[in-house]
Each structure stands twice: as C-alpha cells, then as structure tokens.
N, C-alpha and C positions, 0 to 999 in steps of 0.2 A: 546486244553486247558483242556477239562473236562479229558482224557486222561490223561495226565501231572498230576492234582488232583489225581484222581485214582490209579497210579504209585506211588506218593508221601505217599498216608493213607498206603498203603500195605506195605511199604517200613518201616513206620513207626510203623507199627505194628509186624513187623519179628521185630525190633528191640526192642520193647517192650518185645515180646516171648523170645528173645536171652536173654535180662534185665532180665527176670523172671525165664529162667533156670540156670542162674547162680547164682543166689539169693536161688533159692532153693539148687544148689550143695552146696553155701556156708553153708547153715542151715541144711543141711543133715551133713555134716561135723563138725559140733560145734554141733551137738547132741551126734556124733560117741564120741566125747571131753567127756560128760556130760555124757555119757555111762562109760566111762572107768574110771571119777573121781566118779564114785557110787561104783564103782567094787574096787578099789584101794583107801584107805585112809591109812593104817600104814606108813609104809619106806619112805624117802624120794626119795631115786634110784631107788624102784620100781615104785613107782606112777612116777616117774619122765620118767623112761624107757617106761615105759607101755602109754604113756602123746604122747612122742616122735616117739615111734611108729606109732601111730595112725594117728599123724599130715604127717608125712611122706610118710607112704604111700597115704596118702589124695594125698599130690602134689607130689609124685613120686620122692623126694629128695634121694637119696641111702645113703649120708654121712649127721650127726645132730649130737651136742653134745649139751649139757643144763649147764651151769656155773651158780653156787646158793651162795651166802654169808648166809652159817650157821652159826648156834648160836656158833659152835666151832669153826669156822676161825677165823684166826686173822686178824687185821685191814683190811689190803691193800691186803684181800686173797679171791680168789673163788674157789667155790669145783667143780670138774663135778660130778655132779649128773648122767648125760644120757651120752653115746657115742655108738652113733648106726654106724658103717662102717669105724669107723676113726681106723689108725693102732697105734700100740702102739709109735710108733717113734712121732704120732701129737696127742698123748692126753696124756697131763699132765694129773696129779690128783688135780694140785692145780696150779692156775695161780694168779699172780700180776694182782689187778683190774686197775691197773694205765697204764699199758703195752697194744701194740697191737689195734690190733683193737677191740677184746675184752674190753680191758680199757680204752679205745674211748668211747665206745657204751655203758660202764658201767657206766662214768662220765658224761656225755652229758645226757644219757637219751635217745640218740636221734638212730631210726635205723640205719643200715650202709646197702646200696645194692652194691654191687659190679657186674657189667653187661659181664666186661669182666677180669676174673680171671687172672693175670698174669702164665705165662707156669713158673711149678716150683715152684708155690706158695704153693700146698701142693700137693696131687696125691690121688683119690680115688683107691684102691686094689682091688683086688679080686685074685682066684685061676690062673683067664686066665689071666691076663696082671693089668696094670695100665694105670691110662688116669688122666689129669688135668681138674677138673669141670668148665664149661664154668660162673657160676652165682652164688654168696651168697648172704646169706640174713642174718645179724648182728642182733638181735634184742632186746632192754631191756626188762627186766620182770620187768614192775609197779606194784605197790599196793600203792593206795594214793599218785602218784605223784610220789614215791619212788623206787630209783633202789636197785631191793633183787637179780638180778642175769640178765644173757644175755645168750639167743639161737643162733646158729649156723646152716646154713643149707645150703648143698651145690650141687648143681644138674648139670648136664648136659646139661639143657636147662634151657633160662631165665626165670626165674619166670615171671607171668602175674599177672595182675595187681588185676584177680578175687582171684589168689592162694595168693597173700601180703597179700588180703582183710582176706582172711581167716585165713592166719597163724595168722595175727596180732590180730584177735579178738580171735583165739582159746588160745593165749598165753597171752592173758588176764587174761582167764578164770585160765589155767593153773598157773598164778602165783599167782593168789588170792588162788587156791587149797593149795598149797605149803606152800607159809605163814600160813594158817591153819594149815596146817599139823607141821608145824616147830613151833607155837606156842602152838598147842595142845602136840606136845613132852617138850616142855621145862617148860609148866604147869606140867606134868605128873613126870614129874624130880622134880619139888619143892616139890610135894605135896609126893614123893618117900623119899625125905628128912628130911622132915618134920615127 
C-alpha cells in the first residue's frame, strides 16, 4: 500500500516537472517573440518575415506564409506579408479572404488544424527533392475579437499540443504588433498629407 502512495507522489511529481518545462519552453519562446518585435517595428514584410521566422524555427515548421488585410487591399483581399519555404507556384501575392481554407479560417475566426495533409495538397521543396507535409496549422490573427489577417504553417510532423499552445499565443502577440504597425503607417500617411 504505502508503496502504491509512493509510486503515485513521484509519478505525480515527473508530471508536474514535465508541466513546468514545457511552460517554460513556451515562455522562452514568446520572449524570442518580444525580442524580435523590439528589434523590428517599420515594414510590414519585415517585421512580419522576421515574426515568422522566429515562430518557426521555435516548432521546426520548414513551410509558413502570414496573409494581412492592409490598409491597401481591397475588400474580399489578403496580402502575404511572410512566405518562408513556400515556392512560387503556392504563394500568391494576394488571396480572396472568402476562398480556401485560408477564407475559412479568415471568416470564422476560428483555427483550422489539419492532422493528416492530403498527398498533393501542396509539396514542401528544396534542392534535394520534395515531399507533402504530414500537419497544418490554419490560424487567424485577432485584435479585439477581429480577424486583420491568417498564418499558415506547415511541418512534417504533427504539431503538439505544447507547439499550438505556443504558436497561438505567440500570434497573438504578433498581430497586435502589426495592427500597430499598420496603424502607425497610415497615421504617418495623414499627417504626410496634411
């Protein structure tokens, strides 16, 4: 009996420790964030590029693109901002927010995961060959409830539940940066005007 107890705290306790390094990976990760939005504040591409990197290699995604409704789109339009891996054949410059899974995930608000990517659905590249990513992660960029744009990210192996935790709070961050950024250019514009 007292055995069984004993067996039980310890058991309990690796699980706690396991709860606590991933809490920290995540918050080492959402700082790397908060490093890069000190470092980058002009462009939207860059800070946006520079955003995508950082998340990316955080969870090991090789393909990411970031879709923004700027102040210059028009209505039913999203811009890429970021396209890290993708070839030119699967990155538009400008997509229908109403279309795809992108304008799923842009009208809902709502994530999209895809666990098992269909063969042919798009092909990550490289010099040596191509291969189809086993996992996406669809995700909208909120600010107040409001969708200003959707992330893309797409890996070879399923994302886990601690790398969601993360993308989703680091792309928080990330689109509250942006809308700053996006409204600090479009003041800078009036008062240019002016």
């Amino acid at each position: 009996q007292r055995t069984l107890e004993l067996q039980k705290q310890a058991d309990e306790l690796k699980a706690y420790h396991e709860k606590q390094e991933l809490q920290i990976w995540i918050n080492q990760g959402l700082s790397e964030v908060a490093d890069e939005i000190r470092k980058n504040r002009g462009d939207l591409k860059t800070v946006a590029s520079g955003l995508m990197n950082v998340v990316m290699k955080r969870v090991k995604a090789p393909v990411g693109a970031l879709y923004f409704k700027t102040a210059d789109s028009h209505e039913n339009e999203l811009r890429i901002l970021a396209n890290i891996g993708l070839d030119s054949e699967n990155a538009d410059e400008v997509i229908d927010s109403r279309e795809g899974l992108v304008g799923k995930c842009f009208s809902t608000s709502q994530p999209i995961i895809l666990e098992k990517v269909p063969d042919g659905f798009f092909r990550i590249t490289s010099g040596l060959g191509k291969a189809t990513p086993t996992s996406m992660l669809i995700l909208p960029l909120l600010v107040d409830d409001k969708c200003i744009g959707v992330t893309e990210l797409a890996s070879f192996k399923p994302f886990t539940t601690e790398q969601r935790e993360y993308i989703e709070r680091a792309f928080d961050n990330i689109a509250a940066q942006l809308n700053i950024i996006q409204m600090n250019n479009y003041n800078q514009k009036l008062i240019d005007e002016y």
